[in-house]
mmCIF file of the N, C-alpha and C atoms, coordinates in Angstrom:
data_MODEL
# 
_entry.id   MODEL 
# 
loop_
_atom_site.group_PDB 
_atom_site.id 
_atom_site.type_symbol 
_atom_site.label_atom_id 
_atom_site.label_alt_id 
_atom_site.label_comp_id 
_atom_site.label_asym_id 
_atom_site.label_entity_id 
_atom_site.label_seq_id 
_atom_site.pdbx_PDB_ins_code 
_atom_site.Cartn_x 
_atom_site.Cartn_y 
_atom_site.Cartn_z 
_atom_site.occupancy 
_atom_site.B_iso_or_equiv 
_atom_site.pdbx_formal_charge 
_atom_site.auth_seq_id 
_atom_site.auth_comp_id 
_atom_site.auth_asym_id 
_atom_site.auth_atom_id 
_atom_site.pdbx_PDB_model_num 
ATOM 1   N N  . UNK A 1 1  ? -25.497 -5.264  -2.872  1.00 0.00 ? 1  UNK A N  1 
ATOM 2   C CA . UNK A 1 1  ? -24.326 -5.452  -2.043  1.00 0.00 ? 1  UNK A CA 1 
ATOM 3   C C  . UNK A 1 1  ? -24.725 -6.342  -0.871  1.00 0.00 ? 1  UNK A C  1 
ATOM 4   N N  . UNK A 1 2  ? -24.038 -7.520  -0.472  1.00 0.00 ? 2  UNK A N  1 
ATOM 5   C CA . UNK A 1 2  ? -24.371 -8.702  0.341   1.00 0.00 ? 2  UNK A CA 1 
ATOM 6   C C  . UNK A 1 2  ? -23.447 -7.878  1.629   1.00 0.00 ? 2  UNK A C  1 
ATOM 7   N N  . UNK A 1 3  ? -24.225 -7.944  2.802   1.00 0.00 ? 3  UNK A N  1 
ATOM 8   C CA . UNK A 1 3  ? -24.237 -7.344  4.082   1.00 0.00 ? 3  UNK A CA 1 
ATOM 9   C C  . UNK A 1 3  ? -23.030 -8.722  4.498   1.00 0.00 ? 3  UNK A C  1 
ATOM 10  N N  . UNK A 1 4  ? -21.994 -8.775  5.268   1.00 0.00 ? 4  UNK A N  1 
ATOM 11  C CA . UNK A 1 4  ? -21.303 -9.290  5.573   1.00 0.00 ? 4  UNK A CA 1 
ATOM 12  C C  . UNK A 1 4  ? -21.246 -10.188 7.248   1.00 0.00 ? 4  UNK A C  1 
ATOM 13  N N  . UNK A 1 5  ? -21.970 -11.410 7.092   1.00 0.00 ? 5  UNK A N  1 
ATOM 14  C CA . UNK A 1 5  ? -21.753 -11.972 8.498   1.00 0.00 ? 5  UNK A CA 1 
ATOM 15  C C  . UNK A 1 5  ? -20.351 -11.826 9.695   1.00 0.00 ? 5  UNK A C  1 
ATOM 16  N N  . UNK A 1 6  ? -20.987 -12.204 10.556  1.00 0.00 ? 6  UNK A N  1 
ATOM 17  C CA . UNK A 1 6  ? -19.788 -12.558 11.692  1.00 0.00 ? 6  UNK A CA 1 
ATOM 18  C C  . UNK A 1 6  ? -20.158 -13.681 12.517  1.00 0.00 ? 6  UNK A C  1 
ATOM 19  N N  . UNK A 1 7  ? -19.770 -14.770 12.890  1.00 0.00 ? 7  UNK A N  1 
ATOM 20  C CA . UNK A 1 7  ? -19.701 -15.917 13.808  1.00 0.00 ? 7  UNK A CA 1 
ATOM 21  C C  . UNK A 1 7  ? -18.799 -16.000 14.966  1.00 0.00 ? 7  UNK A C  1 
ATOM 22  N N  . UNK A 1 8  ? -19.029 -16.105 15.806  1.00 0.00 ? 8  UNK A N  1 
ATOM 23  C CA . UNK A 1 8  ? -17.883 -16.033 16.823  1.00 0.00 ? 8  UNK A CA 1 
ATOM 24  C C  . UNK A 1 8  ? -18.328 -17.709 17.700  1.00 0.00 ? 8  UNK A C  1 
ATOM 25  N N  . UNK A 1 9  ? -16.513 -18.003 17.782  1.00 0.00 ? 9  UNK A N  1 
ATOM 26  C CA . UNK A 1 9  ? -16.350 -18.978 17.921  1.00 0.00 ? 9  UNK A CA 1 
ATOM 27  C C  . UNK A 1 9  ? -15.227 -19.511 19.020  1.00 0.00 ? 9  UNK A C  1 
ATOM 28  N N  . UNK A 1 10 ? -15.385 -20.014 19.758  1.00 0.00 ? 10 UNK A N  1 
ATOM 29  C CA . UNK A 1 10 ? -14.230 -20.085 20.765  1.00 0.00 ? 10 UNK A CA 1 
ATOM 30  C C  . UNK A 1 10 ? -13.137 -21.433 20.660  1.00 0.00 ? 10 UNK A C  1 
ATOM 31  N N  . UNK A 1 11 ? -12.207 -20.931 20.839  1.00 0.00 ? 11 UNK A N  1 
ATOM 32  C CA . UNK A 1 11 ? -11.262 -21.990 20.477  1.00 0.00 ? 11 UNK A CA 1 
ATOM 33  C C  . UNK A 1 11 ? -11.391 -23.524 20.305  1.00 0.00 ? 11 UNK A C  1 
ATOM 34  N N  . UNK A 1 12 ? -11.818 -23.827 22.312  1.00 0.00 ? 12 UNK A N  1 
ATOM 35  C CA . UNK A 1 12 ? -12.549 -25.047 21.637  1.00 0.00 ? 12 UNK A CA 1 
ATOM 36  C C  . UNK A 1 12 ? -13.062 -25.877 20.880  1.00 0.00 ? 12 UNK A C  1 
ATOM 37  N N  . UNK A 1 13 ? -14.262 -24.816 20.278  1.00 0.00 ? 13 UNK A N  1 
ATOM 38  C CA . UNK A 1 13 ? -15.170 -25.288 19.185  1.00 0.00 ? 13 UNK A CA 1 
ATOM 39  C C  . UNK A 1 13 ? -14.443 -25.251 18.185  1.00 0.00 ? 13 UNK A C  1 
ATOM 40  N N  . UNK A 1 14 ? -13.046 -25.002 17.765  1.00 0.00 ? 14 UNK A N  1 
ATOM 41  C CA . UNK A 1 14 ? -12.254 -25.149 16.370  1.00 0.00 ? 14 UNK A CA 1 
ATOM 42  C C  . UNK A 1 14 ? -11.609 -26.297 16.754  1.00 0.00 ? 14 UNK A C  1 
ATOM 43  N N  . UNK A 1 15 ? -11.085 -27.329 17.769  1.00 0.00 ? 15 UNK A N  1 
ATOM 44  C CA . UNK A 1 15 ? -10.172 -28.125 18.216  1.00 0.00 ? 15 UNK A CA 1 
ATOM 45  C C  . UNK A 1 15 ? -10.555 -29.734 16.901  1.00 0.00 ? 15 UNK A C  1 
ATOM 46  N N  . UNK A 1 16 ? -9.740  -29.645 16.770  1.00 0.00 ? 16 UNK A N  1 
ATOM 47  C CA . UNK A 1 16 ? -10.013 -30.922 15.261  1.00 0.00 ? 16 UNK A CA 1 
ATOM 48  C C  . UNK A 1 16 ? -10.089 -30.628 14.042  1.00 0.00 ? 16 UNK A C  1 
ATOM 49  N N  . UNK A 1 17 ? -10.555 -29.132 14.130  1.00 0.00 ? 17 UNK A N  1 
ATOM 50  C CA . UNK A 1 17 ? -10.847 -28.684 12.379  1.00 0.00 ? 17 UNK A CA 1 
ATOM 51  C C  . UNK A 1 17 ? -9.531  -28.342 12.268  1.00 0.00 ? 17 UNK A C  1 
ATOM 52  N N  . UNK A 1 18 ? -9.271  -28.150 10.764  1.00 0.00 ? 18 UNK A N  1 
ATOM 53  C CA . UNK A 1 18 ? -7.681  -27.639 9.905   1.00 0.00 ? 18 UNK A CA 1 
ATOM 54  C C  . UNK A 1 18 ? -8.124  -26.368 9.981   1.00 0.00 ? 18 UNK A C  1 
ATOM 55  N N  . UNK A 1 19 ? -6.713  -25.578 9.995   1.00 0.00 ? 19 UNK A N  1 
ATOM 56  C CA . UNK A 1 19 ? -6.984  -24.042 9.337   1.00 0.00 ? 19 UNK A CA 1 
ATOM 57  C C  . UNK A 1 19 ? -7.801  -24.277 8.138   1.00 0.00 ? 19 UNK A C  1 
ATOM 58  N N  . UNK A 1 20 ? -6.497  -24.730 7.471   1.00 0.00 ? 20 UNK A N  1 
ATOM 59  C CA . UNK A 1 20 ? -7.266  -24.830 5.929   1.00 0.00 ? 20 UNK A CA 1 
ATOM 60  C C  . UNK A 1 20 ? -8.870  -24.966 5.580   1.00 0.00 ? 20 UNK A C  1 
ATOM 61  N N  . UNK A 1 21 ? -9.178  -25.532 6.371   1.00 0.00 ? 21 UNK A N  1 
ATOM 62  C CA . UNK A 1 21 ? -11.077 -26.058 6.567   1.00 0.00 ? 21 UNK A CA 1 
ATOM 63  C C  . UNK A 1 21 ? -11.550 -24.456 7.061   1.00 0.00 ? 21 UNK A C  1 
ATOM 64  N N  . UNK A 1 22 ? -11.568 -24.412 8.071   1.00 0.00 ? 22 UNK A N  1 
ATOM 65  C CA . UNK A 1 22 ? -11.699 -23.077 8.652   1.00 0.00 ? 22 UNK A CA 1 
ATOM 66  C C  . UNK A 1 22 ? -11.235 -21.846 7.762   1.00 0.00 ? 22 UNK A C  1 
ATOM 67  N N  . UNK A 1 23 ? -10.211 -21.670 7.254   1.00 0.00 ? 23 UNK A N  1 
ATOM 68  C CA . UNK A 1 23 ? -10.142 -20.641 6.437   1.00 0.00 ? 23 UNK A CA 1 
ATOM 69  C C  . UNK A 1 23 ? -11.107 -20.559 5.207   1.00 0.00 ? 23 UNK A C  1 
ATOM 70  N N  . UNK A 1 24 ? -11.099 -21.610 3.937   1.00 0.00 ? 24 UNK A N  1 
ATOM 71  C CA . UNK A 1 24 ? -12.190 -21.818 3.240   1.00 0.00 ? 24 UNK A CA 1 
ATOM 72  C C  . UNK A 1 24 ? -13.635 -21.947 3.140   1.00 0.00 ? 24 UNK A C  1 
ATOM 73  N N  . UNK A 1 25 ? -13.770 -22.339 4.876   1.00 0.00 ? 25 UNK A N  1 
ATOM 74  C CA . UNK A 1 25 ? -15.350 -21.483 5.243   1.00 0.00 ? 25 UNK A CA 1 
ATOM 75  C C  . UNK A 1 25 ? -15.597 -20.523 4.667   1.00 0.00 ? 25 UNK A C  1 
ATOM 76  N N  . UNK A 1 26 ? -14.112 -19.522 5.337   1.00 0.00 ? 26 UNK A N  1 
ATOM 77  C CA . UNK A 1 26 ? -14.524 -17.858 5.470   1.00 0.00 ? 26 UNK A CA 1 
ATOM 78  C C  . UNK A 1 26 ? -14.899 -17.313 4.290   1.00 0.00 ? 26 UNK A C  1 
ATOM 79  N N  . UNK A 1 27 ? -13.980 -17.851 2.920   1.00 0.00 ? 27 UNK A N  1 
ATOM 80  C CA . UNK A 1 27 ? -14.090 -17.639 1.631   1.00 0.00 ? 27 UNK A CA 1 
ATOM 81  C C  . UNK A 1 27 ? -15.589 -17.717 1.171   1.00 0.00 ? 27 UNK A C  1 
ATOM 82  N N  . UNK A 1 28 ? -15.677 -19.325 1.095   1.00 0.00 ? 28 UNK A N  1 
ATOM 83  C CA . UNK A 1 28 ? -17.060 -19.841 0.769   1.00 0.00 ? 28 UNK A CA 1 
ATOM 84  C C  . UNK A 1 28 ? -17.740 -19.155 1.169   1.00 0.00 ? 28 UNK A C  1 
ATOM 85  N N  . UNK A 1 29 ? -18.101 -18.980 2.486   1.00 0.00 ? 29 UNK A N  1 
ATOM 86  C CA . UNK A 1 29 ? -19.589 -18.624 2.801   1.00 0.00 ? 29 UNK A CA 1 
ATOM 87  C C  . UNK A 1 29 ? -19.246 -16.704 3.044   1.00 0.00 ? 29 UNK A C  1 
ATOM 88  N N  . UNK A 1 30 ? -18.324 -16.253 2.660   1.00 0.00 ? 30 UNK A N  1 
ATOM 89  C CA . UNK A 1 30 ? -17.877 -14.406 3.068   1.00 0.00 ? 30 UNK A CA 1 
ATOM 90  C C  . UNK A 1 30 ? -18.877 -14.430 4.027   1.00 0.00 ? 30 UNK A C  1 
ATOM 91  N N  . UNK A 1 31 ? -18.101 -14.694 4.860   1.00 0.00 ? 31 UNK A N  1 
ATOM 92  C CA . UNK A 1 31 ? -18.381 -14.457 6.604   1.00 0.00 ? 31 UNK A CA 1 
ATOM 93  C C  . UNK A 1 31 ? -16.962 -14.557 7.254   1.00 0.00 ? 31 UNK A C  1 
ATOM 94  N N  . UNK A 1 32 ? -17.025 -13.541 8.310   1.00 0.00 ? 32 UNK A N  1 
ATOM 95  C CA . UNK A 1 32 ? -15.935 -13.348 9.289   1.00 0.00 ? 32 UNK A CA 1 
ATOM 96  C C  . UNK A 1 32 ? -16.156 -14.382 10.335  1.00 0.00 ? 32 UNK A C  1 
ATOM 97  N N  . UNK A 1 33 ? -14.683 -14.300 10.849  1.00 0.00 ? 33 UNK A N  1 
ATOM 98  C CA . UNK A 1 33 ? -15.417 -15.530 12.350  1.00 0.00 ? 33 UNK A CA 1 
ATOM 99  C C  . UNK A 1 33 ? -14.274 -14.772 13.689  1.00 0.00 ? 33 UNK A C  1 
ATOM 100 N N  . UNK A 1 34 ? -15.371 -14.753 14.349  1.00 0.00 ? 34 UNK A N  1 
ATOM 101 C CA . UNK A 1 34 ? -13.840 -14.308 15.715  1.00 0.00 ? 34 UNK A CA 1 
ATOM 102 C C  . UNK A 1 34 ? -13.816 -15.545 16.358  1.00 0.00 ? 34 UNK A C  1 
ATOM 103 N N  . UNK A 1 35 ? -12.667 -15.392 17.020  1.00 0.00 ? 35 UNK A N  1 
ATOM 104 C CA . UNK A 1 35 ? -12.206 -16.703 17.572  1.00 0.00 ? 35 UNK A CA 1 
ATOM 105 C C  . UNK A 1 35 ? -11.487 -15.987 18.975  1.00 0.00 ? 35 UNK A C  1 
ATOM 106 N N  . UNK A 1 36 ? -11.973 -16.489 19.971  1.00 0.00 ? 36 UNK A N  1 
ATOM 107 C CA . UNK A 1 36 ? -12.159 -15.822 21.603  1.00 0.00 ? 36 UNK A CA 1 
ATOM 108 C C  . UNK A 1 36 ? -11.268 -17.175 21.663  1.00 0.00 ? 36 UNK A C  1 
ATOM 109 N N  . UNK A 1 37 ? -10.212 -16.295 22.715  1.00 0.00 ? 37 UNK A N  1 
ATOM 110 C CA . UNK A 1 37 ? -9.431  -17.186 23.112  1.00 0.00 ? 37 UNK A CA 1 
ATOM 111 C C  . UNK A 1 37 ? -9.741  -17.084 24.632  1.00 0.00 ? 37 UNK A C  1 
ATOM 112 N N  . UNK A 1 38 ? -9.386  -17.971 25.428  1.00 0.00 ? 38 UNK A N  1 
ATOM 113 C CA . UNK A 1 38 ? -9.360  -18.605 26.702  1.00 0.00 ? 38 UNK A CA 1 
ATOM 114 C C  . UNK A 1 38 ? -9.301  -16.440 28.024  1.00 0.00 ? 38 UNK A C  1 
ATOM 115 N N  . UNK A 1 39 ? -8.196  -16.149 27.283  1.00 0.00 ? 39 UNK A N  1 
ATOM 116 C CA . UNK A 1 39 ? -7.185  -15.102 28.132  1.00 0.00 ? 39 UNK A CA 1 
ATOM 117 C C  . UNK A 1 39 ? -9.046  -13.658 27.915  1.00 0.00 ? 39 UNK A C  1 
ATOM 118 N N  . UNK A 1 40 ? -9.893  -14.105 27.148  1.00 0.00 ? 40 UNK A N  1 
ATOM 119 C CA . UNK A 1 40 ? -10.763 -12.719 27.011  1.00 0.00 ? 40 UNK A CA 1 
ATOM 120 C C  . UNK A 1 40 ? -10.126 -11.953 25.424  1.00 0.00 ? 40 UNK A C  1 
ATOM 121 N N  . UNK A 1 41 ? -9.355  -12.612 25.351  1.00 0.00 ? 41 UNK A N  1 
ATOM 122 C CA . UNK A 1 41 ? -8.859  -12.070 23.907  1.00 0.00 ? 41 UNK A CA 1 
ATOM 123 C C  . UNK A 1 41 ? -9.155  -12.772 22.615  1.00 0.00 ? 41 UNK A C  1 
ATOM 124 N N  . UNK A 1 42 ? -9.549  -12.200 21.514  1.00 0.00 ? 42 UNK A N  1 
ATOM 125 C CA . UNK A 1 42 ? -9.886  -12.727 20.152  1.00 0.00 ? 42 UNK A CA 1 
ATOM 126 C C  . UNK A 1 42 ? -8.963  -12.392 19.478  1.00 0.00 ? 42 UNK A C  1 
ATOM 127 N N  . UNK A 1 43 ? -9.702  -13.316 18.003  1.00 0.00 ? 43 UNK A N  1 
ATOM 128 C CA . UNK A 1 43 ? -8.862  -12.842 16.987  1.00 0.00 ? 43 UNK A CA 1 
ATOM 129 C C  . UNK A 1 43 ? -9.603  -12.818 15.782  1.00 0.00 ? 43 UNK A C  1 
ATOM 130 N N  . UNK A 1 44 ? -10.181 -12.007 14.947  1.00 0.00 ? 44 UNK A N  1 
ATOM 131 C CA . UNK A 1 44 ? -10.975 -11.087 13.760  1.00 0.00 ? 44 UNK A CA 1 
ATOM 132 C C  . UNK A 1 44 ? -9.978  -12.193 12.255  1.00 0.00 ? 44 UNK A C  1 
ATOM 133 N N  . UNK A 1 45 ? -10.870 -13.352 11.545  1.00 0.00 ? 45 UNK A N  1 
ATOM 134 C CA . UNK A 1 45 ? -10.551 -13.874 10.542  1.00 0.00 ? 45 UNK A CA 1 
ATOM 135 C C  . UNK A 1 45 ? -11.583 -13.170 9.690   1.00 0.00 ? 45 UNK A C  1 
ATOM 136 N N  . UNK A 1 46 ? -11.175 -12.764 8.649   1.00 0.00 ? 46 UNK A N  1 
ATOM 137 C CA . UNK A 1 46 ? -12.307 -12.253 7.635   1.00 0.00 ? 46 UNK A CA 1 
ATOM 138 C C  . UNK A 1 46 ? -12.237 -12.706 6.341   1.00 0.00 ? 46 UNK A C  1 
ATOM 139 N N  . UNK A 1 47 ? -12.782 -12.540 5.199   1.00 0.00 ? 47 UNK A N  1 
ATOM 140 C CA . UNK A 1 47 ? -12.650 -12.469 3.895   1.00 0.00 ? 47 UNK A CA 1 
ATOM 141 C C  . UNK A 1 47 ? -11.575 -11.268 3.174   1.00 0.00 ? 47 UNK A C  1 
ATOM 142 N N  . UNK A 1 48 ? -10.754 -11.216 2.515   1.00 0.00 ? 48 UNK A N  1 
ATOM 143 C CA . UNK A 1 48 ? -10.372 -10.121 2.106   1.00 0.00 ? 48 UNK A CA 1 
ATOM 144 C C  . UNK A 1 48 ? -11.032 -9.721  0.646   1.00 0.00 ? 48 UNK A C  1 
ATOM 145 N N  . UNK A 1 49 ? -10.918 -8.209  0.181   1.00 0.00 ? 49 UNK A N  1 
ATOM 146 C CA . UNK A 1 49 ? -11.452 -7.776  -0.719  1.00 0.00 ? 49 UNK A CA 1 
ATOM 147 C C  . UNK A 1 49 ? -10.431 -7.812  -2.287  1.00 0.00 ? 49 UNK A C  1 
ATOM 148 N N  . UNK A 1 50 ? -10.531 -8.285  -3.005  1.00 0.00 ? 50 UNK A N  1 
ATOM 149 C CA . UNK A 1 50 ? -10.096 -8.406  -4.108  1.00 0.00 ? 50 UNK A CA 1 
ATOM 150 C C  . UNK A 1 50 ? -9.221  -7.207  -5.042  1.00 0.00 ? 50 UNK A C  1 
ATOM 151 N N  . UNK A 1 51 ? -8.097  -6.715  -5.139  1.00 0.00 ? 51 UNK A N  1 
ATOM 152 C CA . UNK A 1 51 ? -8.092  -5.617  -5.535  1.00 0.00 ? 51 UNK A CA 1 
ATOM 153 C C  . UNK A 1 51 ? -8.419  -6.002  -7.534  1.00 0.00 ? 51 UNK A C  1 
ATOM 154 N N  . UNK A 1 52 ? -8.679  -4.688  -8.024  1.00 0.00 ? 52 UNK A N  1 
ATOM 155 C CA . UNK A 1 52 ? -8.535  -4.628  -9.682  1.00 0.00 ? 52 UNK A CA 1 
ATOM 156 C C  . UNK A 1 52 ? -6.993  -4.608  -10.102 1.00 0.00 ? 52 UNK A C  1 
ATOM 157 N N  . UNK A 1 53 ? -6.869  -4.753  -11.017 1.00 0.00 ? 53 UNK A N  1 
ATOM 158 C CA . UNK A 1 53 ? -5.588  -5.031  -11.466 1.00 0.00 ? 53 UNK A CA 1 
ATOM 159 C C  . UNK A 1 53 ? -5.226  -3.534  -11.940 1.00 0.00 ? 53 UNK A C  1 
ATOM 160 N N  . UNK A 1 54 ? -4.108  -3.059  -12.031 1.00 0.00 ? 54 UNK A N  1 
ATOM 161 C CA . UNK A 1 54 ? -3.860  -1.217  -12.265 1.00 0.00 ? 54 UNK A CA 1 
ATOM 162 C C  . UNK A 1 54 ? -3.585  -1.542  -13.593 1.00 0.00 ? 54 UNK A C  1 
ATOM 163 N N  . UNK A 1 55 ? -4.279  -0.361  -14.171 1.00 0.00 ? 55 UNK A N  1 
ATOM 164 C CA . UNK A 1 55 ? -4.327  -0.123  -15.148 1.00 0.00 ? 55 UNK A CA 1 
ATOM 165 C C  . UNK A 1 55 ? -3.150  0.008   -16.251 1.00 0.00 ? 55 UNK A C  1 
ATOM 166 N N  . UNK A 1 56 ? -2.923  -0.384  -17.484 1.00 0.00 ? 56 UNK A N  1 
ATOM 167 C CA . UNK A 1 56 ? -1.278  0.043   -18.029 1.00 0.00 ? 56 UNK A CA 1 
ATOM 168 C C  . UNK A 1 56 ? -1.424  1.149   -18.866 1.00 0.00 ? 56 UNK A C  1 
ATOM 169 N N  . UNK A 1 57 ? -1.240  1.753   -18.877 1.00 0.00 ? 57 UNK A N  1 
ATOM 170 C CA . UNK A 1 57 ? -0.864  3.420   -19.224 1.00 0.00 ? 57 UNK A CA 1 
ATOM 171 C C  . UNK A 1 57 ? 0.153   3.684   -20.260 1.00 0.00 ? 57 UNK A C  1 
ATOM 172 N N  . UNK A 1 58 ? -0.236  4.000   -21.383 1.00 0.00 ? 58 UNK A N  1 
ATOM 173 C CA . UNK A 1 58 ? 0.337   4.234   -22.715 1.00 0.00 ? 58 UNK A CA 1 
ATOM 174 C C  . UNK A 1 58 ? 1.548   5.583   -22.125 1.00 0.00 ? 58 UNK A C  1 
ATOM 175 N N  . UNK A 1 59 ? 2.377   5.477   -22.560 1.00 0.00 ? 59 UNK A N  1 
ATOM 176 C CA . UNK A 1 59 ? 3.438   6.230   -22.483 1.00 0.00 ? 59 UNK A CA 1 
ATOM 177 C C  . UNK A 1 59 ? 5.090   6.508   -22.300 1.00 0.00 ? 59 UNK A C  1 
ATOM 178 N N  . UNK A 1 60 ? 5.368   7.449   -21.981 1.00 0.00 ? 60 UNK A N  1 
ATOM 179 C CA . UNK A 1 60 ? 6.905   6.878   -21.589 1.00 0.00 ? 60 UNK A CA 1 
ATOM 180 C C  . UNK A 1 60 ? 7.828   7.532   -20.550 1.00 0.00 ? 60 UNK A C  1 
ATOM 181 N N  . UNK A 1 61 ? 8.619   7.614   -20.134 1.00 0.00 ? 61 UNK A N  1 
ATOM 182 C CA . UNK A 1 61 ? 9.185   8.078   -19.124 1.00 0.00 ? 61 UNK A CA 1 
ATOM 183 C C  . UNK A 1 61 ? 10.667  8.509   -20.167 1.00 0.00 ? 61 UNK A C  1 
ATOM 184 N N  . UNK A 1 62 ? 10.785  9.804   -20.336 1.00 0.00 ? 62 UNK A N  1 
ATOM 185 C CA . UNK A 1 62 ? 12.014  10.750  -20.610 1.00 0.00 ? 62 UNK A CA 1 
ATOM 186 C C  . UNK A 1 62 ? 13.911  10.010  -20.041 1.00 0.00 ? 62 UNK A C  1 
ATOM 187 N N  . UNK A 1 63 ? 14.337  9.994   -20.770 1.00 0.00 ? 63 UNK A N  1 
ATOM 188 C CA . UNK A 1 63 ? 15.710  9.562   -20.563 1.00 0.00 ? 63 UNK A CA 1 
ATOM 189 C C  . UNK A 1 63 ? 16.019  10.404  -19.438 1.00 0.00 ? 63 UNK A C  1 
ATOM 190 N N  . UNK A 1 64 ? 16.885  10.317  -18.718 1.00 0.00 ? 64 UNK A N  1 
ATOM 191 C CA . UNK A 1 64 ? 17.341  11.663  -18.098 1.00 0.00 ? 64 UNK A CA 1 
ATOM 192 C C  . UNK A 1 64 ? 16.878  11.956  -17.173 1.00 0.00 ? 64 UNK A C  1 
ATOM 193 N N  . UNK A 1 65 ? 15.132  11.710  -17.048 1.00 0.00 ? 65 UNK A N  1 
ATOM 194 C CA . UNK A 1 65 ? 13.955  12.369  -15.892 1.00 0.00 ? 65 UNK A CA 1 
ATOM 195 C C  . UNK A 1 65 ? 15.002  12.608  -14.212 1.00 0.00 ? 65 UNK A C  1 
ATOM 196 N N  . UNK A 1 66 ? 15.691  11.889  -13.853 1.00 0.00 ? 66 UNK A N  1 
ATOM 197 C CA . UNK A 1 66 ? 15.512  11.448  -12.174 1.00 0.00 ? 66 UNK A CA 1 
ATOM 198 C C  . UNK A 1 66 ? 16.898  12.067  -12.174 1.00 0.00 ? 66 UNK A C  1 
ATOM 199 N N  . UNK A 1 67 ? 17.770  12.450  -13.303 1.00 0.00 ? 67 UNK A N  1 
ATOM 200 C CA . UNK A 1 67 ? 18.541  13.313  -13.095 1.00 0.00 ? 67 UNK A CA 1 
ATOM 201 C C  . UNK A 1 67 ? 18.145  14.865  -13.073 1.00 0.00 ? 67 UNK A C  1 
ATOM 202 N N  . UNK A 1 68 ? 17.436  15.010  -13.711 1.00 0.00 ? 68 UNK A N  1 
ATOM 203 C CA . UNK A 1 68 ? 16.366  16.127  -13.999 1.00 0.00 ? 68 UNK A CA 1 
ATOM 204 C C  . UNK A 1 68 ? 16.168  16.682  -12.816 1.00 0.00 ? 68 UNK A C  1 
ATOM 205 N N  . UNK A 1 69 ? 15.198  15.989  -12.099 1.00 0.00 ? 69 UNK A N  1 
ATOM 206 C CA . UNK A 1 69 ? 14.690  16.035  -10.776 1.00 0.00 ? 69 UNK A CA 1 
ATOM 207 C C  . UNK A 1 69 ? 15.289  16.093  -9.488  1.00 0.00 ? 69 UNK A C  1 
ATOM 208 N N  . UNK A 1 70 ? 16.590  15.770  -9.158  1.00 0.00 ? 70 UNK A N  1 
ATOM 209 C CA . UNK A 1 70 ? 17.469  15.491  -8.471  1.00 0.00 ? 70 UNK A CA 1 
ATOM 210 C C  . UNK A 1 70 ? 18.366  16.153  -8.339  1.00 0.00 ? 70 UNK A C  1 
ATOM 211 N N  . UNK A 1 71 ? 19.408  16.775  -9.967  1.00 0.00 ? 71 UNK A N  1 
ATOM 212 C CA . UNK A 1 71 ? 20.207  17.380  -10.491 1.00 0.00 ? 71 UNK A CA 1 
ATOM 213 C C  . UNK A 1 71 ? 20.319  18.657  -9.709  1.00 0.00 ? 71 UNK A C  1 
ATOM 214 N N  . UNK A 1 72 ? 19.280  19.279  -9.583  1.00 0.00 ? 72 UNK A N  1 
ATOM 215 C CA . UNK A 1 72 ? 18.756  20.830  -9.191  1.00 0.00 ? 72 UNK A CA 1 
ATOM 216 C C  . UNK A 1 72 ? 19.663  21.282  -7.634  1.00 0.00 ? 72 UNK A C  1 
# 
């Protein structure tokens, strides 16, 4: 399991680059970057985690069920 960087970066130092550039860093290299704004405040860009796809499940759902359930 690859331990996950962080870079922190202040606005400035992004002035000319694209998101787009900057975002595909984050991908490429899975590293986070904060980005400190002027005010003492940041902002946390990360990689996100991939979900699995859910599973499909043999079966069926009863005519009727949600009247069933409801009906009562």
């Amino acid at each position: 399991m690859s331990q996950q960087l962080e870079k922190i970066k202040t606005l400035e130092e992004l002035k000319g680059h694209s998101i787009e550039d900057l975002l595909h860093e984050v991908l490429r290299n899975q590293e986070a970057i904060t980005v400190t704004l002027e005010e003492g405040e940041a902002v946390l860009i990360q990689p996100a985690k991939l979900l699995k796809p859910l599973p499909e499940l043999d079966g069926r759902v009863p005519e009727g069920w949600k009247d069933a359930i409801y009906g009562q």
